[in-house]
N, C-alpha and C positions, 0 to 999 in steps of 0.2 A: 129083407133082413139087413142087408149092408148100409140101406138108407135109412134104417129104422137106428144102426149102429150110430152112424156119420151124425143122426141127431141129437143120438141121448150124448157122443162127444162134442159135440158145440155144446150143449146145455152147460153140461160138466165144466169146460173150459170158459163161456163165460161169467160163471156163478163162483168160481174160483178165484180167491184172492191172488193179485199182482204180489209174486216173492218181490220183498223189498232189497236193495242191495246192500251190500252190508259200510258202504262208505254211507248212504243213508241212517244206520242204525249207529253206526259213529257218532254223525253228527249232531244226532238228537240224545247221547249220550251227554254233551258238552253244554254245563250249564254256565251262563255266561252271568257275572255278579251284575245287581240290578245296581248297586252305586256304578260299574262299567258304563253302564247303556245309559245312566242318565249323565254323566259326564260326556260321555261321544254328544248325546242332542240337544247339551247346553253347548258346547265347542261348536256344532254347527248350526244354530241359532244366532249364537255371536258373531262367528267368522263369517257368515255368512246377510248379516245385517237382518235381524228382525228383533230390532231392542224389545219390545213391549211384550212378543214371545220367551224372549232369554226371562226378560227380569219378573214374568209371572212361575216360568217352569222354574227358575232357579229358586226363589220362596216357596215353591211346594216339593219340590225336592231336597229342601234343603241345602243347596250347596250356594258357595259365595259364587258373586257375579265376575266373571274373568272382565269383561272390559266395565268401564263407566258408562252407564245406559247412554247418558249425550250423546259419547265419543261415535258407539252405533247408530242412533239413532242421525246422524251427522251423514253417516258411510252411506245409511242406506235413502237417506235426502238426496245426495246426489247418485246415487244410481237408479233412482224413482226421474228423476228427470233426463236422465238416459234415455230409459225405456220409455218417456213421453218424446223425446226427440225436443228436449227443452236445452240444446247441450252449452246456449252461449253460459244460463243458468246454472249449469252443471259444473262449467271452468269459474263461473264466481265461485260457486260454495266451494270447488276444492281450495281454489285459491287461496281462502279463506280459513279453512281447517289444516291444511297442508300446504303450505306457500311452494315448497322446494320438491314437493311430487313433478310438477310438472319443467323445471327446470330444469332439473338432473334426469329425466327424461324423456329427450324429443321425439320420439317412437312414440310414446303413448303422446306426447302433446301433437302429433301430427294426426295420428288416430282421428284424437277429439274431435281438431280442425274440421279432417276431412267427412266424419260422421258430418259435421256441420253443414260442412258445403252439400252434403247428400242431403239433408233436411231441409235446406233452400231449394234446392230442385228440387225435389218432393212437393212444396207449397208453390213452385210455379207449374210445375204437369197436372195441380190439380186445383189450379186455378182458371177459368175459361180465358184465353188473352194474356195468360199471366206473364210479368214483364220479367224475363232475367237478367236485368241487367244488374240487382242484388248480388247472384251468384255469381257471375262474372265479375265482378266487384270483390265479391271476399275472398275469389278465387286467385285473383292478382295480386290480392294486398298479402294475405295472411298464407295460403299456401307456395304460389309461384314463387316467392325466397327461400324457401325451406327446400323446396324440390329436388335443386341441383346438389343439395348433400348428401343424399344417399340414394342410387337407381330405385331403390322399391317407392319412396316418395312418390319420384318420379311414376314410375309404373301405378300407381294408386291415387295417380292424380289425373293423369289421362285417362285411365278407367274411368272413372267419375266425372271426367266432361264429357265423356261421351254420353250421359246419362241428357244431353242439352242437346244431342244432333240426332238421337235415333225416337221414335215414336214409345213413348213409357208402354203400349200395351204390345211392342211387338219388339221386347230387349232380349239379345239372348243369354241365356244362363247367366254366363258370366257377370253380366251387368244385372238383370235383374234379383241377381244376389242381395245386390249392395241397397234395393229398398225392402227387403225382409227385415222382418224383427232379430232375426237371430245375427245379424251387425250390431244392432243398440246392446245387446246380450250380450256378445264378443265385448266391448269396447267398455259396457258397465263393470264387467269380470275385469277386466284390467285392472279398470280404477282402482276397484276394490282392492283388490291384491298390491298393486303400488302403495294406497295407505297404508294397509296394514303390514308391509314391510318397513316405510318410513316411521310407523310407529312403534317399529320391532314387537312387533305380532306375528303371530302364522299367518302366511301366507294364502292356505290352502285349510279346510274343516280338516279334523283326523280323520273319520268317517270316509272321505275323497282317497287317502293314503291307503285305507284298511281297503278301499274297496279294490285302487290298483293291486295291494298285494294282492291281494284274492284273486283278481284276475292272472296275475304272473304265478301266482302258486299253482293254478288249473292247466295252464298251456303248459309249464314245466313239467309234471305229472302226467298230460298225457303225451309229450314229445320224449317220457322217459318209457311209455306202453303201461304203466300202472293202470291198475284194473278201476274202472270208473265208470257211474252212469252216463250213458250220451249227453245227455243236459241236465245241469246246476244252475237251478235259479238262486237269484240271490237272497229272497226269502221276504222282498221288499214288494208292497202293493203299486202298481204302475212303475217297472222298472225301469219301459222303454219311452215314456211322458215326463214331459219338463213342465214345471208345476213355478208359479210366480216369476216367470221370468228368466229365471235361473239354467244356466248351461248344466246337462249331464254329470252323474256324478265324476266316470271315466273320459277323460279328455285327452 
């Protein structure tokens, strides 16, 4: 009799619907205007460089194009050559569109530099015999005067020789950071974001902004004990995947 009970209660228990909570029934209360949603994913189609996406979503939704397709399509030339590790290429075209990004910024123009010198070593560890004396060469000329100005320089420049004395498939962490993709990522997001403040633009998609609040709104709420489901996704298909290249939305 007891085990005959114990059964017909699991049955019961898992044929019964999950009570939903009620910050869930909230939030499906809240209908967000569709002009809303299609202004956040024109803002980050643009800010975020995908001219040919912006300028087909902004004609079928109707709305005018926030930047000049070129100007985009310009931003996202050179952070396509980033993420190929084409970076001499990368400092023509900014050059090019924005003369004074890299001028009034030595931080990011040592970045570039140094991405640089990491993509010459790169092509000699993966060359059989390959000669470095390239990198040692652009490493004297173009980094070693820059170095002494600021210790992080410095520190991100000895990092990166060291990439010439230790064997590429036995580096540790540290170093073998610096041939991952997600450095050309780092150093692309830069760019990107130096243009579009030199061309007095947001800096950042709103969508990036909406999402830190959301996050600061959640840890505030439960660091106040407000009653909340354990976990809030954020309602987004692959939330924890970097999709084109692109760093995370929270950073």
């Amino acid at each position: 009799m007891v085990s005959l009970i114990a059964r017909m209660t699991s049955s019961t228990a898992s044929t019964t619907t999950p009570l939903r909570h009620a910050f869930e029934r909230r939030v499906e209360d809240v209908k967000p205007l569709k002009s809303d949603i299609n202004a956040l994913i024109l803002d980050y189609l643009t800010t975020e460089g995908y001219p040919s996406a912006a300028a087909k979503f902004s004609k079928e939704a109707n709305l005018r194009p926030q930047q000049e397709e070129e100007s985009v399509r310009a931003r996202q030339a050179i952070q396509h050559f980033i993420h190929l590790g084409s970076i001499q290429e990368a400092i023509d075209a900014l050059n090019d569109l924005e003369p004074q990004v890299l001028d009034s910024n030595p931080s990011l123009h040592f970045a570039l530099l140094r991405l640089q010198l990491v993509e010459l070593i790169r092509k000699c560890n993966n060359t059989p015999g390959g000669d470095i004396t390239p990198a040692l060469t652009f490493a004297t000329q173009q980094l070693a005067p820059r170095a002494p100005t600021n210790p992080e320089f410095l520190e991100d420049l000895e990092r990166t020789m060291a990439l010439l004395v230790f064997p590429p498939d036995n580096l540790e962490p540290q170093l073998a950071a610096l041939l991952k993709p997600d450095l050309r990522r780092e150093v692309a997001d830069r760019v990107n974001k130096a243009i579009l403040s030199c061309q007095n633009q947001k800096r950042d998609a709103a969508i990036r902004n909406l999402v830190r609040l959301r996050a600061w709104a959640e840890n505030s709420a439960r660091d106040a004990k407000i009653d909340m489901p354990a976990h809030i996704d954020l309602g987004l298909d692959g939330d924890n995947h970097q999709e084109n290249g692109h760093e995370p939305m929270i950073t």
